[in-house]
N, C-alpha and C positions, 0 to 999 in steps of 0.2 A: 886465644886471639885477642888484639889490639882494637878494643872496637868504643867507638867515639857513638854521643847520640845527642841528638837534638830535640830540645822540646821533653827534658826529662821533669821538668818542675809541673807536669799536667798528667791527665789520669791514664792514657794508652803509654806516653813517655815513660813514668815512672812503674808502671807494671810491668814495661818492656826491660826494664832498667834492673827489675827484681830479676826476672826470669833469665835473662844475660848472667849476671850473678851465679843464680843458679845451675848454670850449664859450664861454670868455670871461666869467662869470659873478665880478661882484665877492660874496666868500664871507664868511661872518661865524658863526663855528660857535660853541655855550655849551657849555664844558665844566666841569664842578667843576671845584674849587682843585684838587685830587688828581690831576687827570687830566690828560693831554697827549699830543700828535699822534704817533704810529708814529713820521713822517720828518718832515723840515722843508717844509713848503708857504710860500705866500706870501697871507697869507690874515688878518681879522681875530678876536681869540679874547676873549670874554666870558666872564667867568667867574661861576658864581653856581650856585644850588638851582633848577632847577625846581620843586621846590615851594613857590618863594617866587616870589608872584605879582608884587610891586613889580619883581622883577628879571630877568622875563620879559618885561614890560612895557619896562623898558628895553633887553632886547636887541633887542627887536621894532622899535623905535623908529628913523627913517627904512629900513625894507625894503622890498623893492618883492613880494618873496616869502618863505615859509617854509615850511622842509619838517622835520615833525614824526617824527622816527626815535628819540626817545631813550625807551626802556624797558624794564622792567624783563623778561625772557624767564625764564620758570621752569616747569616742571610739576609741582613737589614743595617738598618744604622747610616748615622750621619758620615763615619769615616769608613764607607765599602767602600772608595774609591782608594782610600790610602792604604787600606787592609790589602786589595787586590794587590794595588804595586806593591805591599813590603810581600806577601807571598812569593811574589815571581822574580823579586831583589833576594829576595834569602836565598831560595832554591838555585839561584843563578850561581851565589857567592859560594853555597858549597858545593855544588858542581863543580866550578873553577876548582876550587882546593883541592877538591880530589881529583882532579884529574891532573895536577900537577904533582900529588904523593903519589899517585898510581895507587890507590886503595878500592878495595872491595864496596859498593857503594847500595843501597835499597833505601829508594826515594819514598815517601809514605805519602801516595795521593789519597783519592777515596773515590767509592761508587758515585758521589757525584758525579767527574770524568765524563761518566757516559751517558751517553741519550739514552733514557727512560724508555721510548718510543722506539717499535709499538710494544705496547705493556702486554698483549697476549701473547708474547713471541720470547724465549728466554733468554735473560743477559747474561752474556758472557763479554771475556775478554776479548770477542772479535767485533764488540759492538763499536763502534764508532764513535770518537770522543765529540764530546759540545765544541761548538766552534762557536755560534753567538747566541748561547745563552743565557737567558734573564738574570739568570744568579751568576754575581759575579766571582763567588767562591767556588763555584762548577767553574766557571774558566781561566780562573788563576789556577786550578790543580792541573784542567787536562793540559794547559799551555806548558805548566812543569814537568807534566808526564811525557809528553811530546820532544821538548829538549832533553831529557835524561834519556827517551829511545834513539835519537838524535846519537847521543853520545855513545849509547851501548854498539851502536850501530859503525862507528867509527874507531870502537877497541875496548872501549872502557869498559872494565868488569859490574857490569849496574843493572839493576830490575826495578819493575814498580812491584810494590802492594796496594789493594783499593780496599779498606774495613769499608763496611755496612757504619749501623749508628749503632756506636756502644754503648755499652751500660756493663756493668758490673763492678765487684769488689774494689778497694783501694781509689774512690772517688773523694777524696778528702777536700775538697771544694765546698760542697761538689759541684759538677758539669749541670749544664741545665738539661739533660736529661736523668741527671742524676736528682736535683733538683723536681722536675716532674715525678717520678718513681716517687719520691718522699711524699708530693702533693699527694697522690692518690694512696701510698701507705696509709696518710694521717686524716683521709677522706676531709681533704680540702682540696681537691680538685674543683674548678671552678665552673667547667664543661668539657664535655668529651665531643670530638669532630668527626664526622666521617672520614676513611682514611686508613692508613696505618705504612709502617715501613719493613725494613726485614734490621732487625735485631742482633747482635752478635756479643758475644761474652766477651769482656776485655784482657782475660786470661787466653783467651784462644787465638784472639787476634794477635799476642804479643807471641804465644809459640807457634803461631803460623809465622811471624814476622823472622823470628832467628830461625827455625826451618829453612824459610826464603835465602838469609844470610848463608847458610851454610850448603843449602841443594839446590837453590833455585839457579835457573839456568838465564846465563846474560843474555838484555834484550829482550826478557819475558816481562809479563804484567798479571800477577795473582790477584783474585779477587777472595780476601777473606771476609765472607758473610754468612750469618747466620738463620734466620728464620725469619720469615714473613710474618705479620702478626699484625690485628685493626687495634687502635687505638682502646677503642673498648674492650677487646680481647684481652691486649696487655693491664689495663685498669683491674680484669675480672681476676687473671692472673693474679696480680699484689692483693687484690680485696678477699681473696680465699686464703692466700696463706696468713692473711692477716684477723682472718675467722670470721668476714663479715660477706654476707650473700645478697647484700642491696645493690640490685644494680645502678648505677648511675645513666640517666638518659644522653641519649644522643643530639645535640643540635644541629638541624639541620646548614648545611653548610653559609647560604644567605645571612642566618641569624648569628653567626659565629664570624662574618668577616663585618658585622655591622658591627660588634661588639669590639673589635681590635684595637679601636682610636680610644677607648674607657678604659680596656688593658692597658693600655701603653703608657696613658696619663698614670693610671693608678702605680703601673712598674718605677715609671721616671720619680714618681714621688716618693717610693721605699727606694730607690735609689739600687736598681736590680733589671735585670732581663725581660721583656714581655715574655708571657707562657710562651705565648700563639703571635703571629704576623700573619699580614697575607703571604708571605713569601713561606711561611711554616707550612701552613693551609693549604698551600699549592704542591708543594713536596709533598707530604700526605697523601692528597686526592692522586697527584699522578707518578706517583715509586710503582718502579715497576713488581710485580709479587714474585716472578718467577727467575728470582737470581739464582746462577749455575756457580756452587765450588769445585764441579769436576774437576779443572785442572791442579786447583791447588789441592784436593784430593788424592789423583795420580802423582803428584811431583814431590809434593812438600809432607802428603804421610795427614794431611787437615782433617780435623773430624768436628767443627761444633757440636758443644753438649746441646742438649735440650733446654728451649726457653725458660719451661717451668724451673729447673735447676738453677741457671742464671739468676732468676728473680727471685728464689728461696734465699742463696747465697747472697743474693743483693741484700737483703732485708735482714738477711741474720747479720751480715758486717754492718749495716749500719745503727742497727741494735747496738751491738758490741761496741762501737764510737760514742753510743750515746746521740745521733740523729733521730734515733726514734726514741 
């Protein structure tokens, strides 16, 4: 299969881009002038703006599939307003293209999408997407995920996927949760929050993602996630494989969003990401725990490995890079 990808120069993109490979998959990934592959693959590279529709068009152009991973991920910041629109300009641009090549299509939203609410009740993909949500990266995906049901809905061969918050191997950035992992590797973690999210291995999410491509049923919406875990949890996690049994305390949540505006100065001045935002802090406190992979289970063949495994592998690949 002729399968085109977006968003391959980042850490789900390019594992999804190995794994494609690996299943015999002729690749064809669009990356800006700017950007380029981790490692050397064997693969076709187009280069161009997403948000230049002529040149989406042409990358689309003889594909037999395509899988839409390239965007913009933010919860804070000066340009969320511009972040939302190129989101919802991208996903527009290659809709359009494929539905002019008639190709096989699996949009990459995320558990964002969905109302969290209420957090004792399990999410699944019958929950109800955000409609005016504080984060406006929750409503630039579910507003994407909406037109691509839209469209499946009217013929198009097209599904969503929704990953959890990844982490795992091949973070060559790395992501800022990959970035976190390392903090607490190197026990310079700064404070731990109350909280915590559900976890997923970046290898699982990519062979759920070609799974989807290959059996997932159009007009569907999988939600590939993996394990709930508190923030501390995940800390205790890295700090045992890493042979140390101190635990780090927990600040209470008050004292962790007073702390956020000394973050942020301290981030801007190393010229870098804050850890923590209120809008991090908030996701944290209200993730729901009880995410359901049932369907992509039943459909797609889904199994996340076990947390502890993810974060042994996390630590040994970034050993092996020389990160730690």
């Amino acid at each position: 299969m002729r399968t085109g990808v977006t968003g391959a120069a980042g850490h789900i993109g390019y594992t999804l881009v190995r794994r494609l490979l690996a299943e015999g998959h002729e690749v064809r990934v669009f990356l800006r002038e700017e950007q380029s592959l981790p490692e050397e693959v064997t693969l076709d590279i187009f280069r161009g703006d997403l948000l230049d529709a002529a040149a989406v068009r042409k990358f689309v152009e003889g594909l037999d599939a395509v899988i839409h991973a390239g965007a913009r991920i933010f919860v804070n910041g000066k340009k969320k307003w511009q972040y939302f629109r190129e989101n919802i300009a991208t996903a527009e641009n290659v809709l359009q293209a494929v539905k002019e090549e008639g190709c096989r299509y699996v949009y990459f939203s995320s558990i964002h999408a969905y109302d969290p609410f209420p957090r004792d009740e399990p999410l699944d993909e019958r929950r109800p997407l955000v409609t005016n949500d504080r984060f406006l990266y929750s409503r630039s995906k579910a507003r994407a995920q909406e037109t691509v049901m839209q469209a499946a809905a009217e013929g198009l061969e097209a599904l969503v996927v929704n990953p959890s918050a990844v982490i795992g191997r091949y973070d060559y950035k790395p992501s800022l949760l990959g970035k976190a992992v390392l903090l607490m590797a190197k026990n310079k973690m700064p404070a731990l929050i109350p909280g915590g999210y559900n976890w997923v291995d970046v290898r699982d999410v990519a062979e759920g993602t070609v799974n989807a491509l290959e059996k997932g049923r159009p007009g569907e919406a999988y939600l590939l996630a993996g394990h709930w875990e508190s923030l501390q949890g995940l800390y205790e996690l890295v700090s045992e494989r890493m042979g140390r049994k101190k635990k780090l305390p927990v600040s209470p949540v008050w004292m962790a969003r007073a702390g956020i505006p000394f973050m942020g100065l301290a981030a801007r001045i190393k010229g870098e990401e804050p850890l923590y935002t209120q809008e991090s802090i908030t996701i944290l406190q209200e993730s729901n725990p009880h995410v359901s992979t049932d369907k992509a289970s039943r459909e797609l063949g889904y199994r996340p490995r076990p947390l502890q495994e993810t974060v042994e592998d996390t630590l040994h690949w970034f050993r092996e890079r020389k990160y730690l």
